[in-house]
N, C-alpha and C positions, 0 to 999 in steps of 0.2 A: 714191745712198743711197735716193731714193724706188724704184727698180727694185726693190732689196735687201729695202728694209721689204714692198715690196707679194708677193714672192716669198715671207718667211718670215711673211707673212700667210697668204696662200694655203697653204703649209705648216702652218699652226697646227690653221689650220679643216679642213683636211683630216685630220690627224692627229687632231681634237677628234671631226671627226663617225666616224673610224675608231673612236678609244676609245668611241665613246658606242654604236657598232653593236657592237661587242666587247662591252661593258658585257651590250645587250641581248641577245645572244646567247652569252652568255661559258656554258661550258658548266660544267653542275652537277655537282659530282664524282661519279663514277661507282664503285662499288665490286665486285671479282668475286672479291676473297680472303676464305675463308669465317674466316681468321685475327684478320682485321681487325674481324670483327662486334662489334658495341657491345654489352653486355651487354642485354637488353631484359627486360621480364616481361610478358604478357599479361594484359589485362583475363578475370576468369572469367565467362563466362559462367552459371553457375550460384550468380552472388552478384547478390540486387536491389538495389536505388540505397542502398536504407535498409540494407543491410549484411547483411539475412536471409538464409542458404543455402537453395538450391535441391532440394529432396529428393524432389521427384516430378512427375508429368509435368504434373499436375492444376496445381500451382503455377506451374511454367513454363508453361501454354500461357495461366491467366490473368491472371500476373505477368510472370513472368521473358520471354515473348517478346515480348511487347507494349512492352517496354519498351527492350529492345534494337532493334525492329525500329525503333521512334522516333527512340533515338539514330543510328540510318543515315540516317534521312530528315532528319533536321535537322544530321546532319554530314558525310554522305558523297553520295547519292545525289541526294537533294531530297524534297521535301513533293508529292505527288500532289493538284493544286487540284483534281482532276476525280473526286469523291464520288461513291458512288452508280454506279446504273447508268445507261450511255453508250446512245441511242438511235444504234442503226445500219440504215443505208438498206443490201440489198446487191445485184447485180446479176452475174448470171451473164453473162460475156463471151462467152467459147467452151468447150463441150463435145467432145473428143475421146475417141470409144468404144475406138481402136484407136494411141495413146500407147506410144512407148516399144517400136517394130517389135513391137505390137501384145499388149502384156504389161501394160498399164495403163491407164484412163481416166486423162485428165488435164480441169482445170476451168480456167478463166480469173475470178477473180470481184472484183468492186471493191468496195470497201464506199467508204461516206461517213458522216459524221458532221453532218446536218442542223440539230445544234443548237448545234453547237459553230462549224460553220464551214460555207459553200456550197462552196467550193473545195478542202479538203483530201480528198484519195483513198489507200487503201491498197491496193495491186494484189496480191492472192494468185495463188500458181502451185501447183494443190495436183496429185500425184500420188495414185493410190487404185489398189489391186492388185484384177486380177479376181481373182474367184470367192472375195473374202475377205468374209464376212459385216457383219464391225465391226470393223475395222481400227486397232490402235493406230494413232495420227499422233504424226511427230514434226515440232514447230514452232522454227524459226529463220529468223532475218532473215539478208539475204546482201548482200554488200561494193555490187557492179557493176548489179544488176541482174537481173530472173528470165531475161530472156532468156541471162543468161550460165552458168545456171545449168547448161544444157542444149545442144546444136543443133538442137532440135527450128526447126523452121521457122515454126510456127503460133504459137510464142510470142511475145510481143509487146517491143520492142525499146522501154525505157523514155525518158519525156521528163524526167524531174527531172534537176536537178544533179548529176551522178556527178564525182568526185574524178581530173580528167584521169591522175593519175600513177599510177592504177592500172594501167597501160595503153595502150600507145599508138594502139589503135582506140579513143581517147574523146577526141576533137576541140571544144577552148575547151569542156570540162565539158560535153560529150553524149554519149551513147552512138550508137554506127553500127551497121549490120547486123553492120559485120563483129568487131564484137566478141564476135555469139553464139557462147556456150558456149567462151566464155577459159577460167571457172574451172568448168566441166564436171570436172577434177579431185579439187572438193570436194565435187563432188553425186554422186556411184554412183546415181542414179536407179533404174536397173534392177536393183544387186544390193538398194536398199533393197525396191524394190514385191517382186522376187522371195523374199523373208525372211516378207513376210506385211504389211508397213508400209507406212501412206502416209507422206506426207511433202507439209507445207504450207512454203511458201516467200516473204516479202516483202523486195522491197528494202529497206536499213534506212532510206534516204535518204528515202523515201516523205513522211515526218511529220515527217521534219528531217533538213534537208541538214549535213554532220560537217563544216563549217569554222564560223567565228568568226562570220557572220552569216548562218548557216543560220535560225535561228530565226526572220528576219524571215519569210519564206514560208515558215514548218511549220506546226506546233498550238499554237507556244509564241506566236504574233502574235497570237494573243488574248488574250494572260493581260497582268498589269501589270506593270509593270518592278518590282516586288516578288514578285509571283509567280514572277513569271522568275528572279529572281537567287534564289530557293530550288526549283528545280528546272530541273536543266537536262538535254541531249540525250541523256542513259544513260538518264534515265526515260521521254523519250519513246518510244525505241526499248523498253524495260519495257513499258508502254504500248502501242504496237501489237504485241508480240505476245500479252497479254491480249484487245486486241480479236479476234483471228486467231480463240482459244479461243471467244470470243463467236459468234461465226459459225458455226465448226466443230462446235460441241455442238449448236446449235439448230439448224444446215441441211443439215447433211451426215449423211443415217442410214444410209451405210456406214462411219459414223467412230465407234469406241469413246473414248465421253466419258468414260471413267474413265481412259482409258489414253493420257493425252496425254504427252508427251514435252518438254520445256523442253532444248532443244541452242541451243549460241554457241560461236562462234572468237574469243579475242583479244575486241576491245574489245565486241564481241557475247555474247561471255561473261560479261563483267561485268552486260551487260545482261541477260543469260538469269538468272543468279544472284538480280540484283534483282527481275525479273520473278517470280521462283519463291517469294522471299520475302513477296511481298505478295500471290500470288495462289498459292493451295492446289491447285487443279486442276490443275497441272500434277501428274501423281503421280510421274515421276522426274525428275529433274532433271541436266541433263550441261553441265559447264565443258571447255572445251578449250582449252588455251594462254591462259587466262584472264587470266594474272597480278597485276600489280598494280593495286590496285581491284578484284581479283578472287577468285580462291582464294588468291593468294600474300598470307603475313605481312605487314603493313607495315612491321614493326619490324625486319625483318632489313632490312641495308644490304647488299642484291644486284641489282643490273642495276639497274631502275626504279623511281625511287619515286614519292612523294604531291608531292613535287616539280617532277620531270620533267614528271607527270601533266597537273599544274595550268598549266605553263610554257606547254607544247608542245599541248594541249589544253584551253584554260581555259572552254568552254565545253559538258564533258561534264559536271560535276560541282555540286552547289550552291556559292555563294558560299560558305560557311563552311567549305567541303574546305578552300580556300586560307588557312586559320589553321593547320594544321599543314603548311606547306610545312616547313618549319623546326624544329618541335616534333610529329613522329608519336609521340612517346612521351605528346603529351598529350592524342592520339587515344583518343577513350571506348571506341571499339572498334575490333577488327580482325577477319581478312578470318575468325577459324576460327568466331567466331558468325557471319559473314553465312550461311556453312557448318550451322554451327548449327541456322538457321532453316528447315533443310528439312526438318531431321526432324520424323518417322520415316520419311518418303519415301526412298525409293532415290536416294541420290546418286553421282555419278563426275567425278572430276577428272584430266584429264590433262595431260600436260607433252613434251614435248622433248627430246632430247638437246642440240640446240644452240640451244635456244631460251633461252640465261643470260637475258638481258634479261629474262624472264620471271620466272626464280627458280622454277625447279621442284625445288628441295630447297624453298623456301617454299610450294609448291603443296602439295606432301606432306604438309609439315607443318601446314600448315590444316585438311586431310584429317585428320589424325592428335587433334588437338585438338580438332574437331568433333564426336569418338566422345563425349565425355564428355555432352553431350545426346542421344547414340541410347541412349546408357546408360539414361535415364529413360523409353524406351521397353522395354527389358531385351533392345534390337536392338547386335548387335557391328559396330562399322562399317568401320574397316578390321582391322580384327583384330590389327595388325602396325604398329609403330613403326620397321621397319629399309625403307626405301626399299630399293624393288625393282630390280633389272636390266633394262635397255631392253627393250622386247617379252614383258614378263614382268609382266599382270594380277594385280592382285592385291585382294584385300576380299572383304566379305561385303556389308553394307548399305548402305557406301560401298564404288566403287571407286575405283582409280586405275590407270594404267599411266605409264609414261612412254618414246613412241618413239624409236625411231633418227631424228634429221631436225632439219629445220629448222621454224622457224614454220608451222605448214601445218595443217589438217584434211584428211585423204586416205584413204584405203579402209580401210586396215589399224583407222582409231580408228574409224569405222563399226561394223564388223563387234563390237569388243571393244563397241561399244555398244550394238548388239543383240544380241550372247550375254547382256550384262548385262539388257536390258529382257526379252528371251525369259525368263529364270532368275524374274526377278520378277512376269512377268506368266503364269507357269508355262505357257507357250508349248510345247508339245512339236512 
């Protein structure tokens, strides 16, 4: 009897810590029938708090945006503790005259932030095309690493915490030589320099490493456990790529400061979004497989949600994302003002064909909703409410496409993205 009891003990607790790992992992329903969508209405953004409509640009850029762009920072993104402008120390690494079998200078250049922190570094990898006077640049952070960006061999193979599972050249979360130029895929280096563009590049991991106590060694280990929990790793990453802009305007006089470029993949995206919202200098701005927390709806019940988001990532977003894990319908806003907030800049959002998790009929449709503020510029944005056929560009002031593939940024959305910045930046 004591054998018995002690067996369907051991039994109990096993079964109990089973249920309880279940519990914590018990997966969030997932929905991909557009049949099944919940009825939803979106918040408009061309109605103020007080209830007044929105009738011209003059009211929205003194009202109406400023007050959306709040409700993101204090429900979705976080609160930017760091006011004012940021003193940067920067230091040119290495100069390469003959980049890229001999089609581009390349720089190596580190910044620091002296007043914020002695130890924190952000490593730029910038490409700059000969014989180009002033050179749009286009700025985004990348998954691995600059070195991965490329095979160039002069580049510098990063020491922060890289996410082992990107890859199996990344050894107990380090990068190796031999991971240069894994995702060389997502960089065309050479058809961008050849277009006319440079192209500046940071790890995103630089300023905060993407797991759950990344922030202890980033920029957020200075702020107070109040600061923190209203701003977390999507800002940071928002965050250095405004610093990038700070750099690149002030030190780089092959670089056109009007014509910078705001690009992100996936959860980069999101970041690129916020980063464009808060800071104007970007003058176009590009989402790529953005989704959710990004260009896509929250309110459609497709692939991912504010859920998921918070679950599986609770340390991208402010402490108050996670009141609507359960209730997005009592979300103040959604993704087509974050969309919104770019105009009248040239925006483009792209999608996937089999990127569902994403919800690129909800990427669309953010696109599609966000017209109604280029409106008050008297700019057409996408022009067209019928989602387009794969590989089949479409907009005016916004784009969008949506390609044949999987999760990916790769040559094809490139190219549709400089046709679009060339068009805007009357590029012949």
């Amino acid at each position: 009897m004591h054998k018995l009891s002690t067996i369907k003990a051991v039994i109990h607790t096993v079964l109990g810590v089973m249920m309880s790992l279940n519990g914590f992992a018990q997966k969030i329903p997932v929905n991909y029938d557009e049949s099944k969508m919940p009825v939803y209405t979106l918040p408009d953004p061309l109605v103020l708090p007080n209830g007044k409509p929105i009738k011209s640009k003059d009211v929205w850029e003194k009202a109406g945006r400023p007050a959306v762009l709040k409700l993101f920072a204090e429900n979705v993104y976080g609160v930017n503790p760091f006011s004012g402008a940021v003193k940067i120390a920067s230091e040119v690494k290495t100069v390469n005259e003959n980049a890229l079998n001999g089609k581009a200078i390349s720089k190596q250049i580190t910044l620091r932030f002296p007043e914020i922190s002695p130890t924190l570094t952000l490593d730029i990898l910038l490409y700059l095309p000969k014989n180009v006077k002033k050179a749009p640049v286009f700025v985004s952070l990348n998954f691995t690493g600059n070195h991965t960006t490329t095979y160039e061999k002069d580049v510098f193979v990063t020491e922060k915490w890289v996410n082992s599972g990107f890859d199996k050249t990344f050894v107990n979360n380090r990068a190796t030589d031999a991971s240069r130029g894994i995702a060389e895929r997502r960089w065309p280096m050479e058809a961008i320099v050849a277009r006319g563009y440079a192209v500046a590049t940071a790890y995103y991991g630089d300023l905060e490493a993407d797991h759950t106590e990344g922030w202890k060694t980033g920029l957020r280990s200075v702020l107070t456990p109040e600061q923190r929990e209203k701003w977390g790793a999507i800002g940071v990453w928002a965050w250095s790529m405004s610093r990038m802009v700070d750099y690149l305007i002030k030190n780089e006089s092959l670089i056109d400061g009007h014509k910078v470029i705001a690009l992100g993949h996936s959860r980069i995206g999101k970041a690129t979004l916020w980063a464009a919202a808060e800071d104007p200098r970007f003058a176009i701005v590009i989402s790529n497989d953005s989704g959710e927390g990004g260009a896509a709806l929250s309110r459609r019940w497709i692939g991912e949600t504010v859920e998921h988001l918070n679950t599986q990532f609770p340390h991208w977003f402010c402490a108050n994302y996670k009141k609507y894990n359960k209730a997005v319908a009592e979300l103040p806003v959604d993704s087509h003002e974050l969309l919104g907030l770019m105009a009248p800049r040239p925006l483009y959002v792209a999608s996937a064909t089999e990127d569902i998790w994403a919800d690129p009929k909800g990427e669309f449709l953010g696109a599609v909703e966000a017209e109604k503020v280029y409106q008050l510029y008297k700019k057409t944005g996408l022009g067209t409410n019928t989602m387009p056929m794969p590989n089949s560009p479409v907009g005016k002031t916004i784009g969008y496409h949506i390609r044949e593939g999987k999760h990916d940024i790769l040559l094809y959305d490139w190219q549709q993205y400089m046709n679009f910045a060339d068009k805007h930046f009357e590029i012949k």
